[in-house]
N, C-alpha and C positions, 0 to 999 in steps of 0.2 A: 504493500500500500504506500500512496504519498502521505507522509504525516508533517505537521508542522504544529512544534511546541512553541509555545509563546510565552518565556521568563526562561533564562538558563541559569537557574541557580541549584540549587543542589536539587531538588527534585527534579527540574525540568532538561539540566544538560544530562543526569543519571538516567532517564526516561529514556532522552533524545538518543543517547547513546544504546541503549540496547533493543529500543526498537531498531534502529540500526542495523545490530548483531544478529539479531531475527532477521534480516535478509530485507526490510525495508527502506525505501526512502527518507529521508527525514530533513528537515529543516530548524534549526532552532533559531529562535528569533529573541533576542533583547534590546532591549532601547539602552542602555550602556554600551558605545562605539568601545570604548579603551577594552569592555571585556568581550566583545567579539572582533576587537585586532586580535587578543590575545590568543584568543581559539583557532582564529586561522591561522596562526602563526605554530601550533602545536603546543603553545602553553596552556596548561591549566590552572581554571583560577582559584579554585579550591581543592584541601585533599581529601581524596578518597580511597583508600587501596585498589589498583585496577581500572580506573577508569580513565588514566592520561594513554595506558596502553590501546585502552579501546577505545576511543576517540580517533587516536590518530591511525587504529588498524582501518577503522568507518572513513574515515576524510579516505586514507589510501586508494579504499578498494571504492570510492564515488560512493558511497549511500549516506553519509553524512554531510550535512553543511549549515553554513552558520552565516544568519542575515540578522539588521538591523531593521529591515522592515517589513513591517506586520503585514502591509500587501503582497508584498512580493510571496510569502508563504501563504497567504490565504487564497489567493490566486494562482498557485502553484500544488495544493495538496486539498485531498478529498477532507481530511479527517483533521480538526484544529485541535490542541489540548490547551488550554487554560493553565497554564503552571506559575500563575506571578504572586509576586508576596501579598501578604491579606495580615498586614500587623494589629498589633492593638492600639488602641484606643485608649484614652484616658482613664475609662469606666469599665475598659477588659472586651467592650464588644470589637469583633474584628471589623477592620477597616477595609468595606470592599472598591474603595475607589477605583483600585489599578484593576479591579476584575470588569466593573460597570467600561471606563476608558476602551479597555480590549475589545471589552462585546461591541462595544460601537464602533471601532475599526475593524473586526471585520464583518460585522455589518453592511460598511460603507466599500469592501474591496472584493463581498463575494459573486463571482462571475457563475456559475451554479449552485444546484445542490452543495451543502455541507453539513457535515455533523460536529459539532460544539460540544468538546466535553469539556466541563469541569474537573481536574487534578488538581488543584489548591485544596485546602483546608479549607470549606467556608459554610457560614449557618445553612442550617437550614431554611427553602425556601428560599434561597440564592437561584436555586435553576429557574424559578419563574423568573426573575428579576431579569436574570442574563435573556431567557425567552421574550419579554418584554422590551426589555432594549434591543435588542436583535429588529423586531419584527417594526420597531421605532424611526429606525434609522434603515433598515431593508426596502429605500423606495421602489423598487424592481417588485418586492414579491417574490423574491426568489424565496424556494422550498428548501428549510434547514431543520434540522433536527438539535436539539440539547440533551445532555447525557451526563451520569454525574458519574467519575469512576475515580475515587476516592486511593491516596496511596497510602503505602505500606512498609516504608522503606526505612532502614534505620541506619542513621550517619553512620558511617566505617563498616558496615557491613551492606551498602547500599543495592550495590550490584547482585550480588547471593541471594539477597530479599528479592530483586524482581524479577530474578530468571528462577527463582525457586519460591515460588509466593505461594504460604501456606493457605490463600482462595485468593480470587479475585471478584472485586462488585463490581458491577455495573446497574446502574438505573438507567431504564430509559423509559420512554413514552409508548414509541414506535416500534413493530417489528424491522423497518432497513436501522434503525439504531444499533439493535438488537443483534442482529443478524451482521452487522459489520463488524463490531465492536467482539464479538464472540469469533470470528472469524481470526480479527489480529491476534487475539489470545492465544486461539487453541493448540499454535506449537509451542507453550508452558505446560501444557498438559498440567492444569491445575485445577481444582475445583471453580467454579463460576458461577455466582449469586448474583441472580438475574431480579432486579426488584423495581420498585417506583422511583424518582429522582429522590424524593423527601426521603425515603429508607435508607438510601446509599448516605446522604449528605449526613444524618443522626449517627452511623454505622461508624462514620470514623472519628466523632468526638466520642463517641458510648465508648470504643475501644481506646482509647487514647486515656481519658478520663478513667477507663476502668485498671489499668495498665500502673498510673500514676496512684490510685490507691491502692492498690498491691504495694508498692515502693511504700507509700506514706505510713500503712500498716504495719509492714514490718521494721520500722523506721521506730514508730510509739512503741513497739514491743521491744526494740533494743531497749528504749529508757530503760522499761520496766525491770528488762534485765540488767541495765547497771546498777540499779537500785538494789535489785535481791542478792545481783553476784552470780545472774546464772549468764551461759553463752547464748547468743542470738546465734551464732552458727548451727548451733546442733538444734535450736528449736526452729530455728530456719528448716534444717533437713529435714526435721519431724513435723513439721508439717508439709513442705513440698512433696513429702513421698504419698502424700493421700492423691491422690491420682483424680480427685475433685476439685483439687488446688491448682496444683502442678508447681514445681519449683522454681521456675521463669519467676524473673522482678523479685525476688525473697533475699535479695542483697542487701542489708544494713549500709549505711552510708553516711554521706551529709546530705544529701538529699538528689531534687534529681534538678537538670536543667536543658536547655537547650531551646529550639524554634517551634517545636510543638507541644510536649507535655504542660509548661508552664500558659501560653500563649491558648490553646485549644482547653484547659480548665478554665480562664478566664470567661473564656467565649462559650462556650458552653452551660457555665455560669450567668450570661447575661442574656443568651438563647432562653432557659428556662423564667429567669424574672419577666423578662418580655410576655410571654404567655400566661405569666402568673404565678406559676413554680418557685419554689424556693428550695434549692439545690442546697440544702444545708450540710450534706454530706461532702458534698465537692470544697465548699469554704473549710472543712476540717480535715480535707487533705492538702491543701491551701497552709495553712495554719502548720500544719507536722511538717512541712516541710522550710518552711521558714524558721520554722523553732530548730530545727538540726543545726545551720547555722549559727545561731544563737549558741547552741549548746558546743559548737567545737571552739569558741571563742570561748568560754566558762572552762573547757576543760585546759584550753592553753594556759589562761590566768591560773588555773590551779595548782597548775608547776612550776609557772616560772614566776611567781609572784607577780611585779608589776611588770607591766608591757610596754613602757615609754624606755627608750633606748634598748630594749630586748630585741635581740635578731632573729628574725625566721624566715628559717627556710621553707618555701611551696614546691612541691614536685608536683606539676600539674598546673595546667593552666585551661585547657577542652575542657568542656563539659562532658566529656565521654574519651576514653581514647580511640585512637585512629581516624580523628577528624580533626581538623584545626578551628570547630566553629566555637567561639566562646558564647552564644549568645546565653546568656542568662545561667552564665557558669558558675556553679557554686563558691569554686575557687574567687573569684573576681571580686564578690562579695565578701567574702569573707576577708580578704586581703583589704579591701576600702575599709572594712569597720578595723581591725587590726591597727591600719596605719592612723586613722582616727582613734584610738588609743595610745597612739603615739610611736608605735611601732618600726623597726627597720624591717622590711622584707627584701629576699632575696629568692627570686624566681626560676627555674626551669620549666620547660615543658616543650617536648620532641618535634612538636607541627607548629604549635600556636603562639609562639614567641611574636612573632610580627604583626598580629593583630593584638597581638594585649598590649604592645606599645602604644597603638593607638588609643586606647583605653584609660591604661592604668596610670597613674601616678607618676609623673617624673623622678619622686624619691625613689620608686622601685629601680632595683637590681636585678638585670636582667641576665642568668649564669649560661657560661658556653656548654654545662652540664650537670649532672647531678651534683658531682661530688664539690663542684664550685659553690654551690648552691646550700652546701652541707657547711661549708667552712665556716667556720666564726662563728656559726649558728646558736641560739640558744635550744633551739627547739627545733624539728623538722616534720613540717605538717605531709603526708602524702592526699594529693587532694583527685588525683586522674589517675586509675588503675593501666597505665600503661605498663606495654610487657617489660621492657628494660626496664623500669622497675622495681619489677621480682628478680631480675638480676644483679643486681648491686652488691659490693662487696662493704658489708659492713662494720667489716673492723675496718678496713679503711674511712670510713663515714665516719663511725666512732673515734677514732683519732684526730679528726679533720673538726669535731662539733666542738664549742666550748661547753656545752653541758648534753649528755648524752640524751635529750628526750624524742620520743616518737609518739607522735598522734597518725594513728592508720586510719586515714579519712574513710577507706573503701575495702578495708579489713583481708588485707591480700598480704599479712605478714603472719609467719606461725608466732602467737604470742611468748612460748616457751623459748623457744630460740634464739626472739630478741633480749628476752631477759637475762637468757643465759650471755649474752654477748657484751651486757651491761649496760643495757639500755631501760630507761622508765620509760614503759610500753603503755600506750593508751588507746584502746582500737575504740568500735560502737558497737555497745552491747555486750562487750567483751571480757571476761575475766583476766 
């Protein structure tokens, strides 16, 4: 098929790329020129694992390409996706301006038939809207279809998520909807939830929303367990193995962050006040996740007494490892309140150095690597579960710190071990 995604940011260039890999056309369209010089030029602008290979395998072999204008691919491909940002708002409701813009460009560029789906994140009751402005600005009359197909995809494992999609939704209207859209799938050989727009578009806050109270659950039960003195790991296990749970999101933490979980609770949130609902459940996972925060700064102050001239180190700066996206990273917050305490930090972190300079603090200390990052240290927070490091050498570390503390932001260190090494060990939930 010809397909043209319209937003190349991390859902839409991940998309663009593997529809691609399936053997189709594609076109990805952004209104940011510097970031599709950059794409034609073989750079990419975000990391992903895998997907700078497959991008420039696609450009190679002709099925990939990369415009700045929204006509040029709507005028060029059957099939449009909708993939641009939809951020919040003040009050938490998503902002669908850059979705409303789109639909009226190409409205105003389509020369036949097309089908309009929606891939963003956005309320429900957004497909009439986009059908509405479609048909607003459609002075022709031309015959289009809306479709809502909702993604799936999780930073640093983006690619494996869509060529291996544990289902796939689609809402439409129409059986050629239907029927096309089922068509581009079916070499995933995956399950396909075929349903109305409004079901598809609830489908991925309901999952999302349900996802992050898993996290914020076992989050309040670490407390509980540092209160008693029992382990969140092993009551983690015991209950992940009931097979009505499952042990997916049962990771103790400082909490969770990034472009959806925080962003899609909000909205979601303001989805159900809208209609009258009061999602009181969602504001108290809201809540446990903001308090983790809270509570990794209580546990720093607990050891190193005061915090004005105290040095620490952050390993970690993603919100996740294998992505360099900080948005709404736990790290970044926690590091602001820190240095408002009066704090020195010194930072590592393997992809996202270069965006958290734009961010953070000019006082911060930005290290060529962990063990820089350890030096002088009073304290060493680990805040991003990245794999190097679980490899660290830390008698070295231990030698390099002026006081030997470890707070295990993401509890990826054997507690026994570090003590044996001589380290005051502080994970979540953790004995």
């Amino acid at each position: 098929m010809k397909i043209c995604i319209i937003g190349s940011g991390y859902v839409g260039l991940v998309s663009g790329a593997c529809f691609a890999d399936l053997g189709n056309t594609v076109i990805c369209v952004d209104n940011d020129p510097a970031k599709i010089k950059k794409l034609k030029s073989g750079a990419i602008p975000i990391y992903e694992p895998g997907l700078g290979e497959m991008v420039r395998r696609n450009r190679k072999e002709g099925r990939l390409f990369f415009s700045t204008s929204v006509r040029e691919g709507v005028r060029k491909c059957e099939v449009i996706f909708i993939a641009v940002g939809t951020p919040s708002r003040g009050n938490g409701e998503a902002d669908l301006t850059f979705v409303e813009h789109v639909s009226r460009q190409i409205a105003q560029s389509m020369p036949s038939y097309r089908l309009i789906v929606e891939k963003s994140t956005v309320p429900v009751n957004t497909g009439e809207w986009v059908e509405h402005t479609v048909k607003v600005f459609n002075k022709r009359n031309i015959k289009f279809d809306v479709a809502s197909n909702p993604e799936f995809l999780r930073e640093g494992s983006a690619i494996k998520d869509f060529m291996n999609p544990d289902r796939i939704v689609i809402g439409v209207k129409s059986k050629k909807a239907k029927d096309i859209l089922t068509e581009l799938y079916n070499p995933l050989k995956a399950p396909i939830v075929v349903t109305d727009i409004k079901s598809a578009e609830i489908i991925k806050h309901a999952s999302n929303s349900f996802l992050a109270t898993k996290i914020s659950f076992i989050n309040a039960i670490s407390d509980i367990c540092d209160k008693v003195g029992a382990d969140i790991s092993e009551v983690a296990r015991g209950i992940g193995l009931d097979r009505r749970i499952g042990k997916e999101f049962l990771n103790a933490g400082i909490g969770f962050g990034g472009s959806c979980f925080p962003k899609d609770l909000s909205a979601f949130i303001r989805i159900a006040e809208k209609i009258g609902y009061d999602f009181g459940m969602l504001k108290e996972v809201q809540r446990v996740n903001d308090y983790q925060k809270d509570l990794v700064l209580k546990k720093i102050e607990a050891l190193v007494w005061n915090l004005p001239k105290k040095t620490i180190g952050v390993l970690g700066l993603s919100f996740k490892p294998d992505t360099d996206d900080i948005r709404q990273a736990p790290a970044l917050e926690i590091i602001e309140m820190l240095q408002e305490e009066g704090a020195r930090i010194k930072v590592y972190d393997p992809e996202a150095m270069g965006k958290a300079r734009a961010v953070l603090s000019k006082k911060t200390e930005f290290c060529k690597d962990a063990y820089a990052a350890a030096k002088n240290s009073d304290c060493l927070l680990l805040a991003t579960e990245w794999n190097e490091f679980k490899e660290l050498d830390f008698k070295k570390i231990k030698r390099l710190m002026r006081q030997p503390i470890l707070i295990d932001g993401r509890n990826i260190y054997d507690p026994v071990e570090m003590k044996k090494l001589g380290f005051t060990y502080v994970g979540i939930g953790r004995k």
